[in-house]
N, C-alpha and C positions, 0 to 999 in steps of 0.2 A: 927396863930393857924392852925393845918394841921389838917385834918379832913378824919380820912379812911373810904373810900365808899370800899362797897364789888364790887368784881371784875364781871365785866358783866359775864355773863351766854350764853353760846353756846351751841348750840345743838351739835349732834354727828357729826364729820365730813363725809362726803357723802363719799363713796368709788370712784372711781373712774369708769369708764364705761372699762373692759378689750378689749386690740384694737381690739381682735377676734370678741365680742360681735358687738361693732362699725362696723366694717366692713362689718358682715353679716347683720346688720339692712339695710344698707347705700346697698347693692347689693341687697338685697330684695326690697327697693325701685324699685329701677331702674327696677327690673327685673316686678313688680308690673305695673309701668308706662310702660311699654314695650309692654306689654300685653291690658291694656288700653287703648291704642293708636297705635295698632298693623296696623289696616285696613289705617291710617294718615300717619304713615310711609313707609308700603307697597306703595302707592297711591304717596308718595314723591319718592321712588325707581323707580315708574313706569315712573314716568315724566321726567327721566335723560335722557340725551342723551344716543344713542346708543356707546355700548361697556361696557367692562368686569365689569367695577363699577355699573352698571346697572345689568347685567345678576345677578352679584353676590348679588347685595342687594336685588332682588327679590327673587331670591334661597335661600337666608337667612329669608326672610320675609314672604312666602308664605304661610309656614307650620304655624308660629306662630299667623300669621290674622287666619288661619283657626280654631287652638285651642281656638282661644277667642274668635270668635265670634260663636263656639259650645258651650262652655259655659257659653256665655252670656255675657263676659267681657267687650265688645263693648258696652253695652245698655249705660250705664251714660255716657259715651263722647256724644251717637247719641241725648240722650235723652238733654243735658247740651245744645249741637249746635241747638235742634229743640228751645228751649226756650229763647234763642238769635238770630234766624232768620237766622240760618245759614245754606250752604248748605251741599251737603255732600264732598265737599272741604274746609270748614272751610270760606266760605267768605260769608259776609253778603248779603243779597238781599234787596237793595232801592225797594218797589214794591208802585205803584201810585194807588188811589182808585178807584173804579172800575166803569171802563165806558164804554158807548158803543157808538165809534163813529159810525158819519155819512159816509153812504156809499159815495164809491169814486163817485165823480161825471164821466158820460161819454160822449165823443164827440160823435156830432151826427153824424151815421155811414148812408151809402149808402145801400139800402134796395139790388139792387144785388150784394153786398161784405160779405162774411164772412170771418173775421178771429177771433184768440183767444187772439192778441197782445191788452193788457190792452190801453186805451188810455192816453193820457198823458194830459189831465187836470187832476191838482188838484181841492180835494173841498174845500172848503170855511171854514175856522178855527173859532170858536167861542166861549165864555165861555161856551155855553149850550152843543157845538159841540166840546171840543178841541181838537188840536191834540196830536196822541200816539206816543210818543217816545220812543224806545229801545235803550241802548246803552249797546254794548257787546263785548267783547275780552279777548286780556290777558292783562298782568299786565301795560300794557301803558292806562290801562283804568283808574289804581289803582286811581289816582288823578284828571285826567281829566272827568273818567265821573262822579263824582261830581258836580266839578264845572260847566259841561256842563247843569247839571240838574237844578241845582242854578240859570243859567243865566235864563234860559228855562222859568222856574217855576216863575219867573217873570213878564216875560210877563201876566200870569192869562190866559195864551188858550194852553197850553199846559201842559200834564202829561208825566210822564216818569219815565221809571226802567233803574236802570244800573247793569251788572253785570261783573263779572272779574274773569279770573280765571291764577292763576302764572300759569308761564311755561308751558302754552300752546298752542295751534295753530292750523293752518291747515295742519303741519306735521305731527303731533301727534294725530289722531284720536283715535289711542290707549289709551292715557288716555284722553281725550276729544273731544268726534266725535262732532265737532261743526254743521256742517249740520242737525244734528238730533237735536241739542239743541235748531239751529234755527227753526226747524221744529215745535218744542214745543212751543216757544214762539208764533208763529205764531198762535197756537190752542189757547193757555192762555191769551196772550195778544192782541193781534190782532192789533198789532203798523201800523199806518200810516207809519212811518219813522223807519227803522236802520240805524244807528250809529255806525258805525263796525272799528274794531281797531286793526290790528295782526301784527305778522312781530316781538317781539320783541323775540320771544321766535323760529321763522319760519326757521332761518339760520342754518338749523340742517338736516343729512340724515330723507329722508318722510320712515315713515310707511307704510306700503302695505296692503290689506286686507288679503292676505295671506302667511302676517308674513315676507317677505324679507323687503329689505331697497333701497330705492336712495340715494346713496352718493350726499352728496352737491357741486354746483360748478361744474357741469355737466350737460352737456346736453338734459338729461335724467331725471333731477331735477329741470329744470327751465320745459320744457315741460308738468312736473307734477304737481307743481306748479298753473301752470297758469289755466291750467285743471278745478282746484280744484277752484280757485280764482273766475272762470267762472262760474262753477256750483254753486257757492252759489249766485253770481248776477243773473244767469239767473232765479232761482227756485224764488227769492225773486222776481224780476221781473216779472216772471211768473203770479202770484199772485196779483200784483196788488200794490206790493210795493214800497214804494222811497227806496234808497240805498245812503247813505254819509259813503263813503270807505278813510277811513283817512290813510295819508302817512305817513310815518315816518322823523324823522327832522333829521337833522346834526349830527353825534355823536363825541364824543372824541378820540377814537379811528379810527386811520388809519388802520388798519388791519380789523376792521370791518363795515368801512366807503362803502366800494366794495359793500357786501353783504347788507347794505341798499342800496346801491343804483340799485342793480338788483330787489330788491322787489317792490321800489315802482316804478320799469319801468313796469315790471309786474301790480302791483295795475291800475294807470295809462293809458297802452294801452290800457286790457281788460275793463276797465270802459269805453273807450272810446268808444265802443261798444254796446254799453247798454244804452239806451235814459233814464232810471227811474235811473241810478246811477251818482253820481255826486263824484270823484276824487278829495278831499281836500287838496294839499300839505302845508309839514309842515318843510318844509328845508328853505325855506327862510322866515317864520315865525320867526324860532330861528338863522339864520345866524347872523356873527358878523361883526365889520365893516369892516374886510376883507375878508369876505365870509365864513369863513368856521366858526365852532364850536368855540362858546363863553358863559360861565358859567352865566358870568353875561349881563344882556342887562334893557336898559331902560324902565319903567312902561308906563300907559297909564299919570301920573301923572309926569313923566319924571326923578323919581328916578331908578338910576341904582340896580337893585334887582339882587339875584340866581335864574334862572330858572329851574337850573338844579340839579339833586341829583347826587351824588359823584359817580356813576357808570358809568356817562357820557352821558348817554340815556334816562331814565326816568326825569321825570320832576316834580320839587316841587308845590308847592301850587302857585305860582307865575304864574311859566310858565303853569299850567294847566288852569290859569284863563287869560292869553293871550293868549293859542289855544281855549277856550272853548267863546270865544268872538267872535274870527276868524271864526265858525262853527257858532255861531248863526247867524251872518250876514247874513252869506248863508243862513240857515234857512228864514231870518226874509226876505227877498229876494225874495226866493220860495214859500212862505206860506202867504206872505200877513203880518206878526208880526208886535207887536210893537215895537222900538227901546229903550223906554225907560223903 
């Protein structure tokens, strides 16, 4: 028996969107997010290496950050990153709750001696007293100063911020004067210890204050350099601070194997010089079993893991939790810590 059902019912069918239409919504976007995020882009333009990609993306960039943050474009990104904790680089701030250590303990001095050279006892770490840890740089921080903070925060006597900022350095004071930023912290946080990490982003002609450049792999650049290296140990030393000035480790690359290894002779010597800074190398940390660069390397657990991220230099979750071991030792060493 066949049985006729009426034929379903459809609506009208939908026109189609004309490509004109399309194409101006889809370039309105863009041109909308462009705008939105004008001062993020700018700030990425500024951070390039020196030369014409640079000169040109700022020239292209400048007038548009200007029009939007005149009218007002800018607010919901700044507003979006302050309610994520963000800074005005886009990177989160780890910040520890708020304490007030104990003053540095001091050696007893000879009543006819003056000087202003801090002395070198430390004081005493305690849950009531712990100590302040900073850890800051550029993107070689991304993974390790977590897990640096992880170990730390273990123990129960120690607090700590980490902060990171891509592609920047002590070349680059132009978009990141890190001296000044240190100089902040120092007000804000008041850290016993930095934890300081550069070099990944450092292999690049220096900024000048008045606008020229030091080409790299010169004379004139290594000279600058070390300068620069100095004055942030000596100011931090100055002060009254510890300094763990971390090395850079083994890379993949041959061609830029050179240039870490002039940086961290530089990190290295001038720490040597400086009784409150301690020189952490991290090249035979990550060496392989024939010395040089190896992706993968054995756990504390004895499984062969990736230390390392596909760019050859930065280091995964792995290898940031076998250097951030290596550093608390020192730590736990200098400070009296617990190991477990």
């Amino acid at each position: 028996m066949t049985t006729n059902r009426p034929a379903p019912e459809f609506g009208p069918l939908r026109r189609p969107i004309p490509a004109g239409i399309a194409l101006f919504i889809v370039v309105g976007a863009l041109v909308i997010g462009l705008f939105l995020n004008a001062a993020d882009i700018l700030r990425t333009a500024q951070r390039q290496e020196q030369g014409w990609q640079r000169t040109v993306g700022i020239a292209l960039m400048e007038p548009v950050a200007s029009i939007s943050n005149f009218f007002f474009l800018d607010r919901p990104r700044e507003i979006l990153d302050a309610a994520l904790g963000r800074d005005e680089s886009g990177q989160v701030v780890e910040s520890p709750p708020s304490t007030t250590p104990a003053p540095v303990v001091s050696a007893p001095s000879s009543s006819s001696t003056t000087t202003t050279t801090p002395a070198l006892t430390r004081r005493i770490v305690t849950e009531e007293n712990p100590l302040v840890m900073y850890v800051g740089g550029d993107s070689m921080v991304g993974q390790f100063g977590p897990m640096l903070q992880n170990r730390a925060n273990q123990s129960g006597v120690v607090e700590s911020e980490f902060v990171y900022e891509f592609e920047s350095g002590l070349s680059r004071p132009d978009f990141v004067d890190w001296p000044a930023r240190l100089d902040q912290v120092r007000a804000d946080l008041d850290p016993d210890v930095f934890v300081l990490y550069f070099g990944g982003n450092d292999a690049q002609a220096i900024y000048m204050a008045d606008g020229t450049w030091i080409d790299f792999d010169t004379p004139e650049w290594e000279a600058e350099y070390r300068r620069r290296v100095d004055e942030v140990m000596t100011t931090l030393e100055n002060d009254g601070r510890w300094v763990y000035w971390m090395g850079l480790p083994v890379v993949a690359s041959d061609t830029f194997q050179p240039r870490i290894d002039l940086m961290n002779s530089v990190y290295e010597s001038v720490a040597a010089e400086h009784p409150r800074v301690t020189f952490i190398e991290a090249r035979s940390v990550f060496e392989g079993p024939d010395g040089g660069y190896s992706e993968y390397l054995t756990d504390a657990n004895g499984r062969l893991v990736d230390m390392r991220l596909d760019d050859g230099v930065h280091y995964t979750t792995d290898g940031a939790i076998r250097l951030a071991e290596v550093v608390y030792q020192q730590l736990a060493e200098d400070w009296d810590l617990p190991l477990e």
